[in-house]
MIDOSE-1310 file (N, C-alpha, C; in nm, 2 decimals, decimal comma, always signed):
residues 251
xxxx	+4,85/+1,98/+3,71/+4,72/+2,01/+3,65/+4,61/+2,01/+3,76; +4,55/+2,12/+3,78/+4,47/+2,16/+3,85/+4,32/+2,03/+3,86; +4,25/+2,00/+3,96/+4,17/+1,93/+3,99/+4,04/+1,95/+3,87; +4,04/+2,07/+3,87/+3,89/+2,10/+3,82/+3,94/+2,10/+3,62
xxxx	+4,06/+2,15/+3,60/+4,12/+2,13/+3,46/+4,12/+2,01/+3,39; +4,15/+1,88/+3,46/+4,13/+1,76/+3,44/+4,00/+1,71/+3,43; +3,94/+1,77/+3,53/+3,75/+1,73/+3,50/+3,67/+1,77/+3,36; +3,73/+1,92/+3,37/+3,66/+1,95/+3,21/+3,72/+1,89/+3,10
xxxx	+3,89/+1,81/+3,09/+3,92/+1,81/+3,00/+3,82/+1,64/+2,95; +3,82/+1,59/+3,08/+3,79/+1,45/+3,05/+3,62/+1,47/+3,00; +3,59/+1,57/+3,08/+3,43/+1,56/+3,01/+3,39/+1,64/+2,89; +3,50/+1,72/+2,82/+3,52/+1,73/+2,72/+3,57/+1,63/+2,56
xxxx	+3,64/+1,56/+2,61/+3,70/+1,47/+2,57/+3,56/+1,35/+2,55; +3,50/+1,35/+2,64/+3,37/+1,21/+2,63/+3,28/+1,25/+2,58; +3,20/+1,42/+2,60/+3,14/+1,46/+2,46/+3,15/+1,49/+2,35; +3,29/+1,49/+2,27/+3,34/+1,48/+2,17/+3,32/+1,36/+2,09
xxxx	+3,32/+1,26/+2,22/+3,34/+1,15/+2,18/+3,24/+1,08/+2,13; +3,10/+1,09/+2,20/+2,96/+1,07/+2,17/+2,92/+1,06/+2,04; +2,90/+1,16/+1,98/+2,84/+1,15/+1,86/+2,92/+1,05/+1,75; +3,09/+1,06/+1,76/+3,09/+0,96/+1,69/+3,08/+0,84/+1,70
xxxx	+3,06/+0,76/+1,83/+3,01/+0,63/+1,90/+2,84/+0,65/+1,85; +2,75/+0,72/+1,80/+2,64/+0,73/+1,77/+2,68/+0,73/+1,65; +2,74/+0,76/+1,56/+2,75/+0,75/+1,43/+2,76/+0,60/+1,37; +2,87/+0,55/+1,44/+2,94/+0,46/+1,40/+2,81/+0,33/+1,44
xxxx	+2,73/+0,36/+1,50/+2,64/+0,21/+1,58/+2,54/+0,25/+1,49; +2,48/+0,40/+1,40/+2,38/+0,41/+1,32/+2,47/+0,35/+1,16; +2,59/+0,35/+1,14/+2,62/+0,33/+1,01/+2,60/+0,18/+1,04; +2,60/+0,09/+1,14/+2,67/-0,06/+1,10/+2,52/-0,09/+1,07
xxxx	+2,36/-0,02/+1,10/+2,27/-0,11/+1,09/+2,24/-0,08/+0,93; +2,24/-0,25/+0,90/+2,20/-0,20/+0,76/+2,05/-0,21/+0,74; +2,03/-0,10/+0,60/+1,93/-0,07/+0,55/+1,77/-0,20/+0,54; +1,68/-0,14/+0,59/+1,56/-0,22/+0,61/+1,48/-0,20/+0,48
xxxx	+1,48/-0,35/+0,40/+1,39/-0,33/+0,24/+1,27/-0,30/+0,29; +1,23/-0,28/+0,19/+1,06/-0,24/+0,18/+0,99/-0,36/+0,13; +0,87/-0,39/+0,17/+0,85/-0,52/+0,18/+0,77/-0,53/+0,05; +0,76/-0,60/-0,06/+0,70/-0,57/-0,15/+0,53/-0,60/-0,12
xxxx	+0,41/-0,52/-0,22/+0,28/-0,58/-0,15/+0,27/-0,70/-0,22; +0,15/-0,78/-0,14/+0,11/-0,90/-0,20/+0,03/-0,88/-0,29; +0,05/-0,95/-0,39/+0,00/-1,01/-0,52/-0,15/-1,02/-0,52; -0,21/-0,94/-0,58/-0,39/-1,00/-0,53/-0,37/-1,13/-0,60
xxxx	-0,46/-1,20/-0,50/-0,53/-1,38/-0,49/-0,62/-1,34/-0,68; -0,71/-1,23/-0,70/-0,79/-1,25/-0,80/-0,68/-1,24/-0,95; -0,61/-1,13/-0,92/-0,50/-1,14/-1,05/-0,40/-1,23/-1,04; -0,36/-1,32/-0,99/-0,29/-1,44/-1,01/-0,35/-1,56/-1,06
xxxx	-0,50/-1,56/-1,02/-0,58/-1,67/-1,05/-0,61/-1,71/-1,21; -0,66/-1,50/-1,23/-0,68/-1,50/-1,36/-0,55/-1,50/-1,43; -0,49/-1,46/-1,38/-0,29/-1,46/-1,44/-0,31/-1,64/-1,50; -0,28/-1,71/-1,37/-0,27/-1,85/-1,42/-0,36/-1,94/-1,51
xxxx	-0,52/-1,91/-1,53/-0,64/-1,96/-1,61/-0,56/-1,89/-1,74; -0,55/-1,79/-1,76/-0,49/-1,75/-1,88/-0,35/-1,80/-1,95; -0,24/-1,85/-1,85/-0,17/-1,90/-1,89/-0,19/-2,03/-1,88; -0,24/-2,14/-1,81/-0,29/-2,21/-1,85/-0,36/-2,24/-2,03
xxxx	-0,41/-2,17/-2,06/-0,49/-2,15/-2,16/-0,39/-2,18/-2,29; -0,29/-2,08/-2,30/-0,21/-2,01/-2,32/-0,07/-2,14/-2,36; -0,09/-2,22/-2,26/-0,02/-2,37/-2,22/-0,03/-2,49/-2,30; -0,19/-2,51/-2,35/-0,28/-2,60/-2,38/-0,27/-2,58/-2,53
xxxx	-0,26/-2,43/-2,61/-0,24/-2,39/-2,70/-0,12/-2,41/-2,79; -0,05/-2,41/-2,70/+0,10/-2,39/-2,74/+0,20/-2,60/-2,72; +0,07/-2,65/-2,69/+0,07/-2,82/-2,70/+0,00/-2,84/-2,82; -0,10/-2,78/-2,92/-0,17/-2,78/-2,96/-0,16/-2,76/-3,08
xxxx	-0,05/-2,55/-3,10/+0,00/-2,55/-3,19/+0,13/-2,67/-3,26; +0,17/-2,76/-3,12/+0,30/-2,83/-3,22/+0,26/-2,94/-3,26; +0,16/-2,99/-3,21/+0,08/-3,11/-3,28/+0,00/-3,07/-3,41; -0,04/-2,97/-3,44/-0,06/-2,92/-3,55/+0,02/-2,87/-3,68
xxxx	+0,19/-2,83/-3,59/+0,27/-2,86/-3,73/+0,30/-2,99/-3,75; +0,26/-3,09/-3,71/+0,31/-3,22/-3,73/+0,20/-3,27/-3,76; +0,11/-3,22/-3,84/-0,08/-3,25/-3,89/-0,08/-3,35/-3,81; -0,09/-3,36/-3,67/-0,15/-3,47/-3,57/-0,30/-3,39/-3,56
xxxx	-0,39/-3,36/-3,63/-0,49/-3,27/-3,62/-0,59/-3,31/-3,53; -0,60/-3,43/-3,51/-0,67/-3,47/-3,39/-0,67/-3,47/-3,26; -0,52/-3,51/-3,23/-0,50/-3,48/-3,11/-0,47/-3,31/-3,09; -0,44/-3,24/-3,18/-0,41/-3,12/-3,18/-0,58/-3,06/-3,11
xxxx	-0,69/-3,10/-3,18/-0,84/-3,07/-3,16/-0,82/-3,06/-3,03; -0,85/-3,16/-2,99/-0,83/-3,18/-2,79/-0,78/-3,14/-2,74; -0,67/-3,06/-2,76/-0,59/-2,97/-2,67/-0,64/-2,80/-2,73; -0,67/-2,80/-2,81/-0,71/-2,65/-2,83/-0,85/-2,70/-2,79
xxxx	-0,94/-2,78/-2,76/-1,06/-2,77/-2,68/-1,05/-2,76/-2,57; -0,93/-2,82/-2,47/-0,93/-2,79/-2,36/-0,98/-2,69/-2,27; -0,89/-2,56/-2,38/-0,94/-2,37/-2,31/-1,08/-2,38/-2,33; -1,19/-2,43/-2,36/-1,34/-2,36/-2,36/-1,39/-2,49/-2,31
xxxx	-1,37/-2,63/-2,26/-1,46/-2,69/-2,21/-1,41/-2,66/-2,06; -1,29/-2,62/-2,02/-1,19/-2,65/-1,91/-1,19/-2,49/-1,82; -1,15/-2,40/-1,89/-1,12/-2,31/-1,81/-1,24/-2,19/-1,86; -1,26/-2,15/-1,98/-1,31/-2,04/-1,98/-1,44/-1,96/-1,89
xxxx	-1,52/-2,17/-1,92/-1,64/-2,08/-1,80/-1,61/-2,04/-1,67; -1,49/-2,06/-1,65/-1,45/-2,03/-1,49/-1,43/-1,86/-1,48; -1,39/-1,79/-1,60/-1,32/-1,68/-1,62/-1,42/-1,59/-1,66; -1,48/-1,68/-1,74/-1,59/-1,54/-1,85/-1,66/-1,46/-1,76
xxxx	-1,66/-1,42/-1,63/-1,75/-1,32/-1,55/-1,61/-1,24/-1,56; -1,51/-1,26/-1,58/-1,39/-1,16/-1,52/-1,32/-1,08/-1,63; -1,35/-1,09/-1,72/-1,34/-1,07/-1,84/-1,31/-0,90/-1,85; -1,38/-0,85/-1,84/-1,43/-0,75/-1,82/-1,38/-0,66/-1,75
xxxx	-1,34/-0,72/-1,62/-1,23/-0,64/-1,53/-1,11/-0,63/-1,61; -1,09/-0,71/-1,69/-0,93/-0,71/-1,73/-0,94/-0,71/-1,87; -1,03/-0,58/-1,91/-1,05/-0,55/-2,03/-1,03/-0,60/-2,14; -1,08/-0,75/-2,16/-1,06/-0,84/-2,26/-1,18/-0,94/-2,31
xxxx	-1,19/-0,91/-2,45/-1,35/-0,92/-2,50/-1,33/-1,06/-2,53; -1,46/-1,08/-2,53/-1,51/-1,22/-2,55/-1,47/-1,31/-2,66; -1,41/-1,43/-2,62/-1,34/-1,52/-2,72/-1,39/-1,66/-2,70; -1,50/-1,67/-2,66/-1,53/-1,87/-2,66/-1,58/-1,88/-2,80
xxxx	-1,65/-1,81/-2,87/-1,66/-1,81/-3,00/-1,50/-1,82/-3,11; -1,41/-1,77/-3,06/-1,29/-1,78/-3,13/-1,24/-1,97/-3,12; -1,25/-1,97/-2,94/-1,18/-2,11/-2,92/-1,27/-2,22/-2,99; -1,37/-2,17/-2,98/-1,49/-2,32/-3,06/-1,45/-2,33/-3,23
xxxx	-1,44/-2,17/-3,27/-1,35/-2,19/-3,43/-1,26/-2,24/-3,44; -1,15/-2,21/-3,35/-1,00/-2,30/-3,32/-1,04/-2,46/-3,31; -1,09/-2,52/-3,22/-1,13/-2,62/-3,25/-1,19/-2,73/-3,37; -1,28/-2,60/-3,38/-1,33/-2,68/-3,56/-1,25/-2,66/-3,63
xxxx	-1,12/-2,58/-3,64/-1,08/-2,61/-3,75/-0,97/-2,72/-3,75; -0,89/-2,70/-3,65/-0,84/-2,79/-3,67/-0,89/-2,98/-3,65; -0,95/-2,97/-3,58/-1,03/-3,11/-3,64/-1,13/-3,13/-3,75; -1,13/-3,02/-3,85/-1,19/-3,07/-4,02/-1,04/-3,03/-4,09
xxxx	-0,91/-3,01/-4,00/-0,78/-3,01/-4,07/-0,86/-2,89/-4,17; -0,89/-2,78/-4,17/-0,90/-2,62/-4,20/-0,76/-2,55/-4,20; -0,65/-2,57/-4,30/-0,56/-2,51/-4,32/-0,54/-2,39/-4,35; -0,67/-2,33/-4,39/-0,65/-2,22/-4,41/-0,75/-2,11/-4,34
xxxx	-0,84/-2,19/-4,27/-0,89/-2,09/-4,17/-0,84/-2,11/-4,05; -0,74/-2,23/-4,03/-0,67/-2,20/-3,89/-0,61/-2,09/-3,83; -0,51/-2,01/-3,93/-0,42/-1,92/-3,87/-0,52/-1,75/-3,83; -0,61/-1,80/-3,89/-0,72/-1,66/-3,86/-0,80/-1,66/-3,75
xxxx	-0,80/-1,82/-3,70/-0,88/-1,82/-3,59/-0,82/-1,85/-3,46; -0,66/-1,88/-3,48/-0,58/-1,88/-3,39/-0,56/-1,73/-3,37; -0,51/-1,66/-3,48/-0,47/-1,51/-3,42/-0,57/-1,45/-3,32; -0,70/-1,46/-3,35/-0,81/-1,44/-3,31/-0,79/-1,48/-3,14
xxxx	-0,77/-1,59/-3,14/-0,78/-1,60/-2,95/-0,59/-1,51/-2,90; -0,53/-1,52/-2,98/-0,37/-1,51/-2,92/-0,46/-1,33/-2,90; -0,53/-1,25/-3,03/-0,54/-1,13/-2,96/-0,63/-1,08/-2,85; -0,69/-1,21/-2,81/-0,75/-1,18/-2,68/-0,71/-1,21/-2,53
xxxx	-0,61/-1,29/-2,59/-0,54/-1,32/-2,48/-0,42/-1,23/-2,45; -0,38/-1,15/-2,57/-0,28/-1,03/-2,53/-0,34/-0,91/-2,47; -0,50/-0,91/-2,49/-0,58/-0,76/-2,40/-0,57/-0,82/-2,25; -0,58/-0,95/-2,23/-0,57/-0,98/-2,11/-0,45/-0,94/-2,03
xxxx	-0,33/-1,01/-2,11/-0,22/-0,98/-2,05/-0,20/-0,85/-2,02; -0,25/-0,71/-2,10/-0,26/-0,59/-2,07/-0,34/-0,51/-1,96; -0,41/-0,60/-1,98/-0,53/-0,57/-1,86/-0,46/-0,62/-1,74; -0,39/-0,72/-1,70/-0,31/-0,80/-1,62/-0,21/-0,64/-1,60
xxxx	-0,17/-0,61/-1,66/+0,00/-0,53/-1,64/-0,08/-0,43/-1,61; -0,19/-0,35/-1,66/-0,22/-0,23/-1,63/-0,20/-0,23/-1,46; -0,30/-0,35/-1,36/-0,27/-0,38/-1,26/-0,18/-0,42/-1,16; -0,02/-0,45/-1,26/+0,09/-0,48/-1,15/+0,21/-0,39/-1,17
xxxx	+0,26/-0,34/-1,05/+0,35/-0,24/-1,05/+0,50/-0,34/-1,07; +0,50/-0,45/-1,06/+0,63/-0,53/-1,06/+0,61/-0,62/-1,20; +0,57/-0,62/-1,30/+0,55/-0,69/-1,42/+0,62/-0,84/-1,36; +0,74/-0,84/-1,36/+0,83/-0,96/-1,39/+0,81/-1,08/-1,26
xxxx	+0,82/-0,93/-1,14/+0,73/-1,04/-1,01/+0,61/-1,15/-1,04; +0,52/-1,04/-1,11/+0,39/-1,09/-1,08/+0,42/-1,24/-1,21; +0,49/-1,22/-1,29/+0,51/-1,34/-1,39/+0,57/-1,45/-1,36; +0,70/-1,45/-1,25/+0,73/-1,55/-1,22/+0,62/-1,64/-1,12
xxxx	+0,54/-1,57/-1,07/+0,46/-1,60/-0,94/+0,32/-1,70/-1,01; +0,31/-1,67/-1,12/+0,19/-1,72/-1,22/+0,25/-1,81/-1,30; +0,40/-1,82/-1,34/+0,50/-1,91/-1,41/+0,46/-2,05/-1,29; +0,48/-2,03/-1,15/+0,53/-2,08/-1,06/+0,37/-2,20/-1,02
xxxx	+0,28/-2,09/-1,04/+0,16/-2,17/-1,02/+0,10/-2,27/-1,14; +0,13/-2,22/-1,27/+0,11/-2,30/-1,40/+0,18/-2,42/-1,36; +0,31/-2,42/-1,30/+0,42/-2,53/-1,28/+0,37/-2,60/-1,17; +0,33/-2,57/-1,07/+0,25/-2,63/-0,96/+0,13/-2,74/-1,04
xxxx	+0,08/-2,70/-1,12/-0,04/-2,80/-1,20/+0,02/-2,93/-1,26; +0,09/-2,91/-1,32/+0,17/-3,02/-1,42/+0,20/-3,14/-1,36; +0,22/-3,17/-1,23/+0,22/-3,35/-1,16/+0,08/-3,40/-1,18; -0,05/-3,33/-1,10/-0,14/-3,38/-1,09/-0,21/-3,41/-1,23
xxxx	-0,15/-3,36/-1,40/-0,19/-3,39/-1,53/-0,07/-3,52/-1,55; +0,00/-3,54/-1,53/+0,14/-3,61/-1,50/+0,03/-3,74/-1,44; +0,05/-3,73/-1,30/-0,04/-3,86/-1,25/-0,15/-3,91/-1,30; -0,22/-3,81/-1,36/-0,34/-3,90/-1,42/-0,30/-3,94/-1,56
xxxx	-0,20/-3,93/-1,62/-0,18/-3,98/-1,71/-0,07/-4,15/-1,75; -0,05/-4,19/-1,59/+0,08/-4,30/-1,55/-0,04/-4,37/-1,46; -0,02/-4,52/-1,49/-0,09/-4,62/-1,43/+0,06/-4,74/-1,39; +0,07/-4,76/-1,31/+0,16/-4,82/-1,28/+0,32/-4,86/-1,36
xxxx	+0,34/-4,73/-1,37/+0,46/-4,71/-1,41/+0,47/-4,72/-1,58; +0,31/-4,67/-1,67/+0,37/-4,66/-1,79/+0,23/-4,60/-1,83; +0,29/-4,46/-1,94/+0,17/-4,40/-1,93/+0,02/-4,42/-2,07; -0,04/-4,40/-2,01/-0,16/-4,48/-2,04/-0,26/-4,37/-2,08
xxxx	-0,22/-4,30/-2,06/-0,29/-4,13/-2,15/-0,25/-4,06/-2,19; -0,18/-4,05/-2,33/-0,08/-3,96/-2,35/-0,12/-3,82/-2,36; -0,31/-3,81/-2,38/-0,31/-3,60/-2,36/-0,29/-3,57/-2,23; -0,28/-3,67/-2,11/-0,25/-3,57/-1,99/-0,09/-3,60/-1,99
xxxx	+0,00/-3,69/-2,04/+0,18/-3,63/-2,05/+0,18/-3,48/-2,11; +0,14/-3,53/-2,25/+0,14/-3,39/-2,30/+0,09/-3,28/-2,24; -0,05/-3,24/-2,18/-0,05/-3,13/-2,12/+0,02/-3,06/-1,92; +0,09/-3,22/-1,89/+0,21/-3,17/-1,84/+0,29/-3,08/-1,90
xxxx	+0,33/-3,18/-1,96/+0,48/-3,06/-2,10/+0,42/-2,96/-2,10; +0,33/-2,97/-2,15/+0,30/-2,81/-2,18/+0,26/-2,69/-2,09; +0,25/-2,77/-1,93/+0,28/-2,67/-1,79/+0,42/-2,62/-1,84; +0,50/-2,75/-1,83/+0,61/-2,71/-1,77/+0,69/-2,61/-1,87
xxxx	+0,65/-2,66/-2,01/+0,75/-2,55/-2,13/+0,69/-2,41/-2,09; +0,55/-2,39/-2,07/+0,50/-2,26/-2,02/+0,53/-2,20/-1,94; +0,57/-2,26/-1,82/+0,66/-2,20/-1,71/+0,76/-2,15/-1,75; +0,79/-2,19/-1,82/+0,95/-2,21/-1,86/+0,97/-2,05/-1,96
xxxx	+0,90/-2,06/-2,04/+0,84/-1,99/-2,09/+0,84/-1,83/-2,07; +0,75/-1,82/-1,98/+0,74/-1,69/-1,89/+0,86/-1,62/-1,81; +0,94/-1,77/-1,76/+1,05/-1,75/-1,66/+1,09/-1,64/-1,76; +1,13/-1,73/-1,89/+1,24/-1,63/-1,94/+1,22/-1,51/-2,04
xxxx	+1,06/-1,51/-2,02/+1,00/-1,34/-2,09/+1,03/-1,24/-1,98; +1,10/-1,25/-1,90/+1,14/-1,16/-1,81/+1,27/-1,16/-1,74; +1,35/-1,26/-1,77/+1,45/-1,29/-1,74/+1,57/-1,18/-1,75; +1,57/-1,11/-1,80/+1,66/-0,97/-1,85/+1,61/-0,92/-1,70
xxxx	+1,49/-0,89/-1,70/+1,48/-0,78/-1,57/+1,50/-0,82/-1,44; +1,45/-0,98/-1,41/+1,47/-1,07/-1,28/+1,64/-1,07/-1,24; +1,76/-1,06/-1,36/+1,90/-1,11/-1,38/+1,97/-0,98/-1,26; +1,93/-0,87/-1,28/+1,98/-0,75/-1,25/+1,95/-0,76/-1,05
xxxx	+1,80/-0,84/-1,05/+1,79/-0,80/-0,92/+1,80/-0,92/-0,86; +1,85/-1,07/-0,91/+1,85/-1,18/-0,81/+1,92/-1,27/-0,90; +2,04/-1,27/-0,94/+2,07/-1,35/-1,08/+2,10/-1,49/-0,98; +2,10/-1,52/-0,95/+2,14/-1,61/-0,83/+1,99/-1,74/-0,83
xxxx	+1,91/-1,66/-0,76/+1,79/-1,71/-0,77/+1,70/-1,75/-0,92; +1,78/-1,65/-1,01/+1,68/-1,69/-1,13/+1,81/-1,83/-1,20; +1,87/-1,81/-1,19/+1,96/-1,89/-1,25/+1,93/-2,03/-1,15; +1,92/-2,04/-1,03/+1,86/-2,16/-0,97/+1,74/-2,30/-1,06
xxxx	+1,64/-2,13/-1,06/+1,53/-2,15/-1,12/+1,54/-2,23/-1,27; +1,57/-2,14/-1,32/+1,66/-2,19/-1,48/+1,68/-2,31/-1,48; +1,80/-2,34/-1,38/+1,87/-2,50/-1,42/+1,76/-2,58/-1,35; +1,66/-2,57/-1,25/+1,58/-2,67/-1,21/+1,45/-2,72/-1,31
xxxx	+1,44/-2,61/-1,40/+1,34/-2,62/-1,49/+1,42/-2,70/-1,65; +1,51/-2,64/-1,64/+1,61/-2,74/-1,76/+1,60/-2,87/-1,71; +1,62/-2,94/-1,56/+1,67/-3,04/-1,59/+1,54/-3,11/-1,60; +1,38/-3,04/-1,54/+1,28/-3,11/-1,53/+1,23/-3,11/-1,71
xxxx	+1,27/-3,01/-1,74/+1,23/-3,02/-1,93/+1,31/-3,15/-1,99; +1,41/-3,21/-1,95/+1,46/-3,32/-2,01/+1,37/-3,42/-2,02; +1,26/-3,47/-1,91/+1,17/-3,56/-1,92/+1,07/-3,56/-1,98; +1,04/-3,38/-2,06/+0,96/-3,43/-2,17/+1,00/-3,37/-2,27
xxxx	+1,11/-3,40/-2,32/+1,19/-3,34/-2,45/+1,08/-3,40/-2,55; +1,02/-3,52/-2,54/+0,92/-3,57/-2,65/+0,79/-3,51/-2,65; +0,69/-3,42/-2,78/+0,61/-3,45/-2,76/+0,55/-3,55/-2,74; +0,59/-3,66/-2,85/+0,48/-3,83/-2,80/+0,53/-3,86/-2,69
xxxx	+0,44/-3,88/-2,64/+0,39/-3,92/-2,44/+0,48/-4,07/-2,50; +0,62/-4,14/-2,44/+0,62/-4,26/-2,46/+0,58/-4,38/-2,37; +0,60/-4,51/-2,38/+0,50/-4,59/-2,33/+0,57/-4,58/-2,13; +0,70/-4,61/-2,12/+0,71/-4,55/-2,01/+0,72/-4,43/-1,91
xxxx	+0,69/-4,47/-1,81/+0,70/-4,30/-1,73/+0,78/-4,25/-1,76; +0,87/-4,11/-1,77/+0,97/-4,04/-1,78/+1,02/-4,00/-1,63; +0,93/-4,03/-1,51/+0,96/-4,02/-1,44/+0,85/-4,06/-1,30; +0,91/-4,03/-1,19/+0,81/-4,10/-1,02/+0,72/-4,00/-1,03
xxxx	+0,57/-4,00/-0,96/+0,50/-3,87/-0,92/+0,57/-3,79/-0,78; +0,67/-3,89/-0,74/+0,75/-3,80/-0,63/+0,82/-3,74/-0,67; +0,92/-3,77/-0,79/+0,99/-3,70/-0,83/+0,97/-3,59/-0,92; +0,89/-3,62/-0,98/+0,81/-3,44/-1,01/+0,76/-3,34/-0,88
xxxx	+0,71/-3,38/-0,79/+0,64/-3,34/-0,70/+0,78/-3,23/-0,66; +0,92/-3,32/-0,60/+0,96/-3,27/-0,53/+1,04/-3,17/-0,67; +1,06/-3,25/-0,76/+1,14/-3,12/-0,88/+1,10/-2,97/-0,89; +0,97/-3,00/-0,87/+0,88/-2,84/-0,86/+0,89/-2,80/-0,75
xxxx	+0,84/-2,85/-0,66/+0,92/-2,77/-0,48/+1,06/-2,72/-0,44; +1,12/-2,77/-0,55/+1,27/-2,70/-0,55/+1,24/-2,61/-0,63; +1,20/-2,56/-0,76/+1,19/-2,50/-0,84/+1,11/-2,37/-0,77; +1,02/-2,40/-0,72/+0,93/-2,33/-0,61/+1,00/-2,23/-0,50
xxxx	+1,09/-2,34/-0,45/+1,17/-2,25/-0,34/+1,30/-2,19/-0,46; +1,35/-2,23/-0,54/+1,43/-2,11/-0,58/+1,37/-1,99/-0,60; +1,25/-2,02/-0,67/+1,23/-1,87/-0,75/+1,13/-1,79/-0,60; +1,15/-1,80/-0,50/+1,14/-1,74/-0,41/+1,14/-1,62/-0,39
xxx	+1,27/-1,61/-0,40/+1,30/-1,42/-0,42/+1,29/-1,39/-0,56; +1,22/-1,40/-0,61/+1,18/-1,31/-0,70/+1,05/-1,29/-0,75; +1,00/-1,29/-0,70/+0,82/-1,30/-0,62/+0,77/-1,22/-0,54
């Protein structure tokens, strides 16, 4: 074989060869996600005031099937001494009409035990708190994101109502156990009003979530706050920081 026959054949041979040595080094990089945007600071805030609210209510309604109607009072006052004035300028953005006049009827009724104007003045705030929720969705492209993220911060609250309610190991104010509980069922709550859609894109991560929030629900399976702690403020602290870093990816 000629000198010059062997040159073309080899440098034939290596530009053939090229492209698939380029192919094969562009197939092995894998695909770059797209990073999701962040969550506006304003719609999470109002996300969380609202479920908060939402939280307090839902402590409120079970003490009221069990005509504890007093303590039931106090926790459906919570939403208008506690959070509303914080919100009522925002209202508006998130297309949801004025209800402190509903929560002050909610209140009175159940503390003159009003059995029959309760359920009128309860629907009354639940439907102002569902224009919110709508007003909330109209602005997020990821619904189920933006819920676990506001589940996550509701659940963030629940030690520091926890601690003020435990004085050396036995608790000593049962409306703040209770409106622990009622962070943490509300979290809980939310996780799993979305749970169908979170399953498909991270079942791993939500199922984390899941069991860390089951096992933290065990310590308030009661609503009566009983005379000892159910548990350390460390050990809540750190139960939610686990719970926190599962639900990670899906945020």
């Amino acid at each position: 074989m000629k000198a010059r026959t062997l040159v073309w054949l080899v440098t034939v041979t290596l530009v053939a060869a090229l492209p698939l040595a380029t192919n094969a080094q562009t197939e092995a990089q894998p695909p770059v996600a797209a990073k999701p945007p962040a969550i506006s600071a304003q719609d999470l805030a109002f996300g969380r005031f609202i479920a908060l609210i939402r939280a307090h209510l839902l402590t409120g309604d079970e003490l009221a099937a069990q005509r504890q109607w007093d303590a039931a009072a106090s926790h459906f006052g919570f939403p208008r001494e506690e959070i509303y004035g914080v919100i009522r300028d925002q209202l508006r953005t998130y297309n949801t009409p004025p209800f402190d006049s509903a929560l002050r009827a909610l209140a009175r009724a159940a503390k003159s035990r009003d059995t029959k104007q309760f359920p009128k003045v309860r629907q009354k705030v639940e439907d102002a708190l569902g224009a919110a929720d709508a007003g909330l969705k109209a602005r997020q492209p990821n619904w189920s994101r933006f819920t676990v993220a506001v589940a996550v911060a509701v659940l963030k609250s629940a030690p520091d109502e926890y601690d003020d309610a435990v004085v050396k190991g036995r608790i000593v104010r049962p409306i703040g156990y209770q409106t622990a509980r009622g962070f943490v069922l509300q979290a809980d709550r939310m996780i799993e009003s979305v749970a169908a859609q979170l399953e498909t894109g991270n079942a791993m991560a939500l199922a984390d979530s899941r069991a860390g929030l089951s096992q933290l629900k065990t310590n308030f399976a009661s609503l009566a706050a009983p005379k000892e702690a159910v548990t350390t403020d460390a050990t809540f602290l750190n139960a939610v920081a686990k719970i926190e870093l599962a639900a990670a990816p899906l945020m």
